[in-house]
C-alpha positions in Angstrom: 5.1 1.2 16.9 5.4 4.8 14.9 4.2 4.5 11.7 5.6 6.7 9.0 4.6 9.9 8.4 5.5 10.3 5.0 6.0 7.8 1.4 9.9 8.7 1.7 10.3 7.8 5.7 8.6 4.8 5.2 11.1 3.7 2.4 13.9 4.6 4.6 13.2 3.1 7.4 12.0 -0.5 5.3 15.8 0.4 3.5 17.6 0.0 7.4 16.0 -2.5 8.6 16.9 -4.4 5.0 12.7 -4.7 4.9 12.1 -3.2 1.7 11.8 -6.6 -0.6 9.4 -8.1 2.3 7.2 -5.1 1.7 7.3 -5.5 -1.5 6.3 -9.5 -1.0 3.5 -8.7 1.0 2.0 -6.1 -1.6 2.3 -8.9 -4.1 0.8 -11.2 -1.8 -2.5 -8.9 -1.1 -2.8 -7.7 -4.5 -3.0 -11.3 -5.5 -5.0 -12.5 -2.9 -7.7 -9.5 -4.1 -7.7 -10.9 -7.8 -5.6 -7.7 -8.9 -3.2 -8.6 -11.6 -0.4 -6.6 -10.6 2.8 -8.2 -9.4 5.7 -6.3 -8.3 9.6 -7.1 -9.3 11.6 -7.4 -6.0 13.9 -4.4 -7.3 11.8 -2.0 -8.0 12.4 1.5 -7.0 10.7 3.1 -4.7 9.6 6.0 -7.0 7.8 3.5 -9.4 6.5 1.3 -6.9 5.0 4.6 -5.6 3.7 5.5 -9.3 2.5 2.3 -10.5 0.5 2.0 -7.1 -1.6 5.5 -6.9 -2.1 4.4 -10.9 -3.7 1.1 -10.1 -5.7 2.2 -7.3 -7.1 5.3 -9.0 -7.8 2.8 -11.8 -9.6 0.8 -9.1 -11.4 3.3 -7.7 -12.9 4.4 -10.9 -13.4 1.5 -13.2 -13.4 -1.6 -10.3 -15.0 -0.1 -7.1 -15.9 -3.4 -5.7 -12.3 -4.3 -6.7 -10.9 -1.7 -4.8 -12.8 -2.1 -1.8 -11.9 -5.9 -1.6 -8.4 -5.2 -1.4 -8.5 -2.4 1.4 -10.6 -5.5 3.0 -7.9 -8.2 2.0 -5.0 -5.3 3.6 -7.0 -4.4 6.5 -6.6 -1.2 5.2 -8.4 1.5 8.8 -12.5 1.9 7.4 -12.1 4.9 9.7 -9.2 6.7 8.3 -10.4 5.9 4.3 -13.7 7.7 6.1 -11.6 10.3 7.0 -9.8 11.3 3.1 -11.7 14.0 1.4 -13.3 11.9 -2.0 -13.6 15.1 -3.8 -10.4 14.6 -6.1 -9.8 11.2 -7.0 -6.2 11.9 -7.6 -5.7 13.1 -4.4 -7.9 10.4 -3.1 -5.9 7.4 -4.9 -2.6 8.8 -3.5 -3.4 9.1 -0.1 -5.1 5.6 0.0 -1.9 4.7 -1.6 -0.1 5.4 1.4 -2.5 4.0 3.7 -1.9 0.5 2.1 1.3 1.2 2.3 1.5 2.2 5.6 -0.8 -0.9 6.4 1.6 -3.1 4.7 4.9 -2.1 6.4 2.9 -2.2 9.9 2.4 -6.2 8.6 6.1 -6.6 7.3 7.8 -4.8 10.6 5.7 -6.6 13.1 6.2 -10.2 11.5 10.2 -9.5 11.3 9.9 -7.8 15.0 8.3 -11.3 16.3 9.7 -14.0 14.3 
């Protein structure tokens, strides 16, 4: 499987295979699973789902570490690659984890559909 290299592939490609809500359900099933109280609408678009996401987990990162590191447990999000980000800007930091769980996520989504 090829992951996405980019936020805006990854939408496009969840958008053909008519994945995009299921990614969306899985976030919302994580988040929850973690204790974080945020709960996506099944419409959203991907532009706020993008926003609303680096916000929470910079908020994470620097108000709820344990928080934060919980839910890249609960996502399985790759210890090597978070190893990896520079953690010098925290805005930068938050967006790139961002797409990690992301990226994380659709690998769950695409693989479930693929073998159902």
């Amino acid at each position: 499987m090829q992951l996405p290299a980019t936020f805006d592939d990854l939408i496009v490609e969840a958008n053909q295979l008519n994945l995009y809500k299921n990614l969306i359900f899985q976030l919302n099933k994580d988040f929850k699973l973690a204790n974080i109280d945020l709960d996506f609408h099944e419409d959203i678009l991907p532009t706020s789902l993008k926003f609303i996401l680096h916000e929470t987990i910079f908020n994470l990162i620097q108000e709820k570490f344990t928080d934060y590191l919980n839910l890249l447990y609960i996502i399985d999000v790759s210890e090597k690659q978070i190893k990896a980000l520079d953690g010098n800007d925290t805005l930068k930091l938050s967006e790139d984890v961002s797409f990690l769980i992301l990226k994380r996520e659709w690998q769950k989504v695409f693989l479930k559909n693929k073998y159902k």
